[in-house]
Structure formats: structure tokens, C-alpha cells
C-alpha positions in Angstrom: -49.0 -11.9 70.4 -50.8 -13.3 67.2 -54.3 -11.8 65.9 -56.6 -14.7 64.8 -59.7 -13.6 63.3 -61.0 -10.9 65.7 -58.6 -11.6 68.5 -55.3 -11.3 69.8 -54.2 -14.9 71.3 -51.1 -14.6 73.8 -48.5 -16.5 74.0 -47.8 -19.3 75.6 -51.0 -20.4 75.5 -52.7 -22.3 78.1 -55.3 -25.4 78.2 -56.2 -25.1 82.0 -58.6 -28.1 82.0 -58.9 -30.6 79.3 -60.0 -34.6 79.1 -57.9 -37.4 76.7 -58.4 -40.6 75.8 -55.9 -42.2 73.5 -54.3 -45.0 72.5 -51.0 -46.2 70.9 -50.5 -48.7 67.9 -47.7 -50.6 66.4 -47.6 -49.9 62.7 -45.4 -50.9 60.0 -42.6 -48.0 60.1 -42.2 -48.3 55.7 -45.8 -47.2 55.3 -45.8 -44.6 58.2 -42.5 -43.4 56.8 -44.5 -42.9 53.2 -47.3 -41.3 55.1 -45.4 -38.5 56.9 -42.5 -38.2 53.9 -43.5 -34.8 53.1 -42.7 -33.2 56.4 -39.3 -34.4 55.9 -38.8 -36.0 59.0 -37.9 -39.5 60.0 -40.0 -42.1 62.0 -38.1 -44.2 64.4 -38.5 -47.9 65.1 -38.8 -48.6 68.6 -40.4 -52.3 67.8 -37.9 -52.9 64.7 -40.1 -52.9 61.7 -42.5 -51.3 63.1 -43.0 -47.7 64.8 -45.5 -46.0 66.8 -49.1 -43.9 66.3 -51.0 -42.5 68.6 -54.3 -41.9 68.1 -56.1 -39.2 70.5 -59.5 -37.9 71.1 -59.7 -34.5 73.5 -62.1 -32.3 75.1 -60.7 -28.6 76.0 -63.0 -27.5 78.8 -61.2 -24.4 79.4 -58.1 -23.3 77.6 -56.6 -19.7 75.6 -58.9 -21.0 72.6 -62.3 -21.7 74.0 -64.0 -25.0 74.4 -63.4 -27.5 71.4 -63.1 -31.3 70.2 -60.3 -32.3 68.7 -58.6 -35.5 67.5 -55.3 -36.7 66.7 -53.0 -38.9 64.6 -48.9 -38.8 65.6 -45.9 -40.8 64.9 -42.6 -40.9 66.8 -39.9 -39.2 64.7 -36.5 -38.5 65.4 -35.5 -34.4 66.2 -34.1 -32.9 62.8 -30.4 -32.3 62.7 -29.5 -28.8 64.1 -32.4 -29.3 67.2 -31.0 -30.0 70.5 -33.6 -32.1 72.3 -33.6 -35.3 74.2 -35.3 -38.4 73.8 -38.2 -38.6 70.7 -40.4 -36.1 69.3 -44.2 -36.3 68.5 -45.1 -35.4 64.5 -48.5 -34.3 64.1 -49.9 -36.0 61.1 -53.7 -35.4 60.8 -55.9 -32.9 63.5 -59.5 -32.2 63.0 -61.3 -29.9 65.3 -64.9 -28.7 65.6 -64.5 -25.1 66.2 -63.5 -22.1 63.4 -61.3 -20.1 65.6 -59.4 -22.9 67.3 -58.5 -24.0 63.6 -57.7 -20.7 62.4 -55.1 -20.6 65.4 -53.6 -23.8 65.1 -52.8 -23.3 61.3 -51.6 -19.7 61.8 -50.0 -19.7 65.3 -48.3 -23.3 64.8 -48.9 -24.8 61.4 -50.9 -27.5 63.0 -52.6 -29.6 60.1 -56.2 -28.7 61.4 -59.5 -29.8 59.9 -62.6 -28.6 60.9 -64.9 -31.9 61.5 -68.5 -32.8 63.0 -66.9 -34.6 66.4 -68.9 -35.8 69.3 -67.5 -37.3 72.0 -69.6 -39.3 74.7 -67.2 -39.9 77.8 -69.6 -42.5 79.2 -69.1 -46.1 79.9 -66.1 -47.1 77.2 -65.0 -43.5 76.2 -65.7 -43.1 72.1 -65.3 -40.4 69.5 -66.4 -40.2 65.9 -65.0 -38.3 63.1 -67.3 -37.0 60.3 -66.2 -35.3 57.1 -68.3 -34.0 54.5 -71.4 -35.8 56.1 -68.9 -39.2 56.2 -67.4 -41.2 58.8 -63.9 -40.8 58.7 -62.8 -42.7 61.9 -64.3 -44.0 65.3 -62.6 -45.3 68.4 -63.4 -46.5 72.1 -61.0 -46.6 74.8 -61.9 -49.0 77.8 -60.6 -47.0 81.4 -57.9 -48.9 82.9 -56.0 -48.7 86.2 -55.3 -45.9 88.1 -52.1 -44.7 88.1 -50.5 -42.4 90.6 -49.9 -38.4 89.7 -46.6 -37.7 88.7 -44.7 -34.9 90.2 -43.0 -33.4 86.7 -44.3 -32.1 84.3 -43.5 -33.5 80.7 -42.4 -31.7 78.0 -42.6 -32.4 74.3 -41.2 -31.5 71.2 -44.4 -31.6 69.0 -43.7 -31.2 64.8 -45.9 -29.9 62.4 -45.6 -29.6 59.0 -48.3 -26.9 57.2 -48.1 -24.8 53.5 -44.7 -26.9 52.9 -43.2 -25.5 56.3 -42.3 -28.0 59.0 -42.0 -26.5 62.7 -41.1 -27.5 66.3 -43.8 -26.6 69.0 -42.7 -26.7 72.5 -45.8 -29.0 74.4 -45.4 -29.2 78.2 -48.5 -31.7 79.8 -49.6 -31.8 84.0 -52.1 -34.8 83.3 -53.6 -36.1 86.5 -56.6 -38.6 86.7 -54.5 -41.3 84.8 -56.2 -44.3 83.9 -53.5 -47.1 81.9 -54.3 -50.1 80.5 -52.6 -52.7 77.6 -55.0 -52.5 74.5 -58.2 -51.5 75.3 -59.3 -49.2 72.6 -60.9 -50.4 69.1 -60.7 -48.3 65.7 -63.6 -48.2 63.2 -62.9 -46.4 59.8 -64.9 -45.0 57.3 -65.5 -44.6 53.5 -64.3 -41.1 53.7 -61.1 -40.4 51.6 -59.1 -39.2 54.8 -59.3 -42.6 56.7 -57.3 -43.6 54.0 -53.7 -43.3 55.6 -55.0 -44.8 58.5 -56.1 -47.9 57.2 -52.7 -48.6 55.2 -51.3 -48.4 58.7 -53.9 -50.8 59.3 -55.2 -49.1 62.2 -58.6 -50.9 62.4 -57.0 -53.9 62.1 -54.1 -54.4 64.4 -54.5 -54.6 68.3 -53.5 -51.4 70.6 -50.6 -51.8 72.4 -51.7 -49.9 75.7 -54.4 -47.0 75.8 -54.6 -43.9 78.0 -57.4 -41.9 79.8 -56.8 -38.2 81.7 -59.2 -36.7 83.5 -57.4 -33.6 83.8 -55.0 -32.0 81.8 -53.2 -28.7 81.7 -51.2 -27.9 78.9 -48.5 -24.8 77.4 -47.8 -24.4 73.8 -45.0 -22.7 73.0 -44.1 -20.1 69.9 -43.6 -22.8 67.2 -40.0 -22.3 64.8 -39.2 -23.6 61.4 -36.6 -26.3 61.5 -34.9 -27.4 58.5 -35.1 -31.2 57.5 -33.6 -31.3 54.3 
């Protein structure tokens, strides 16, 4: 149990509805590895020089935290030494939110690098999302649906990372997306003047194509109890 604010959040928490649209990019892995250094963590380089981001706008409909907007920026990093995991993990780089208590829980429960942002999201015609900051644009993007794609049958799970106050943590993520839509490219990033879009376009992120993008309709979602992990 954790007490955020005036409430007491149980664990795991559950997202029992929420819509995604996202998109991955290939950028070069010696400027993400400069972006993410303090966390301690390593990117990896599934394209050689270069690594992935993901960028991700969502909509939780109905979840343990209320209703909320949130978007993302991650990188693929290898798991610290001493975590036994398969496969890559998913480090959390920027989050901004539009809601009080869902940032207060994300920075206290997880150590999720939240941000609390203006953030509309229209999910008509080519889906988009803006995020403002301190009456700025910090970063816009459109993602064109694709094809569908059938339901899987398992649900994934995730090692998200964190790193918040100088702390670095592991979150257990486990996904049930359904109403998959998959496409190559398809999504288009616009940054702003605000000082936070900065990372983003040294990773050139307005700049390069998207390698593939990817709509859900429905998601469910567990977090887990996040840990520390050691990455010196």
C-alpha cells in the first residue's frame, strides 16, 4: 500500500482501459547514451550505431489512478548487472502527465520522471498529441492508423527503468493490448522552443523518419512494486 496525497493506492495497480499511439525511431546510440547517462544504464544498439526511442502518447480511461494524459520518451537499455531478466528493458527518460495525483504517484510509488503538462489529445483522423510547458510547445506528433493486426494470446511483460532523486529502479510492466493497428513510419514529430524538447531534437527526432508506428485501442496494464537496482 502507498498513501499519495489523500489516498491509499494498492498495489499492483491496474489500467483496465487505456488508448496508445506510438511510434519508434532510430537514433544515434552516442547521443542517446549522453542523454540517459545519469541513470547509469546502458543503451543497446540493435541498428549498430544507432539505438531505439519510442515515443508514446496515452489516454487512461479507467485505471487505479483516475483518468489522465500522458506522454512518453524511452530507449532500449540493457538489464543492470545483478537483474535476471530476458531479452531488453525499456528506460523511461522523460513523462509528462496532466493530472496532480497521477504525478504525485508516479514519482513516489515508482520514481517515474513525471511532469505535469497542458496535453490534449484528439484521436480523430491521424491520431496527434501536443505537449505544452510553461505556456510552450514542447513536442507534437501524429500517428497515421495502420493495419490490423490480430490479438495476441500472451500477455507481455516488461522490465520498465526509472531513474528519479539520483535513484534508478526496475518496474515490473505487464501489457494485454488489443485493437492493434501497425504500420512502417507513419507518425511525424514537431518540436518546440521550450527548453525540454531539447534532448529530443539532439536525437534528431523531428528530423529522422519513424521506423514503424503503433495504435491500441485497448489496453490493460499491471505495474508492479518498483526496486532499486544498482548500476554502478
Amino acid at each position: 500500500m502507498h498513501q499519495v496525497l489523500d489516498q491509499t493506492v494498492a498495489m499492483p495497480v491496474e489500467i483496465r482501459h487505456a488508448q496508445v499511439a506510438s511510434a519508434m525511431f532510430p537514433v544515434p546510440a552516442r547521443v542517446a547514451q549522453t542523454v540517459i547517462g545519469y541513470s547509469g544504464l546502458e543503451v543497446v544498439r540493435p541498428l549498430g550505431s544507432h539505438t531505439i526511442c519510442s515515443l508514446a502518447f496515452v489516454e487512461y480511461v479507467d485505471g487505479d489512478l483516475g483518468p489522465y494524459h500522458e506522454f512518453a520518451v524511452a530507449f532500449l537499455v540493457r538489464h543492470p548487472r545483478g537483474v535476471a531478466s530476458s531479452g531488453v528493458g525499456a528506460f523511461i527518460h522523460w513523462l509528462p502527465v496532466d493530472g496532480e495525483f497521477t504525478l504525485q504517484a508516479g514519482r513516489q510509488i515508482w520514481g517515474f520522471p513525471k511532469v505535469l503538462t497542458r496535453l490534449p489529445i484528439d484521436w480523430s483522423g491521424p491520431q496527434r498529441c501536443a505537449v505544452h510547458q510553461d505556456g510552450r510547445l514542447v513536442a507534437a506528433m501524429s500517428v497515421k492508423p495502420g493495419l490490423a493486426v490480430p490479438d495476441g494470446q500472451a500477455a507481455p511483460v516488461i522490465d520498465a527503468y526509472a531513474c528519479y532523486d539520483g535513484v534508478t529502479r526496475r518496474v515490473p510492466w505487464t501489457m494485454r493490448p488489443s485493437q492493434v493497428r501497425m504500420r512502417p513510419g507513419g507518425a511525424v514529430v514537431t518540436l518546440g522552443d521550450h527548453p525540454a524538447a531539447e534532448d529530443m531534437r539532439r536525437l534528431g527526432l523531428d528530423r529522422v523518419p519513424a521506423l514503424s508506428s503503433t495504435t491500441v485501442g485497448h489496453l490493460g496494464m499491471t505495474f508492479g512494486e518498483a526496486e532499486e537496482v544498482a548500476t554502478a
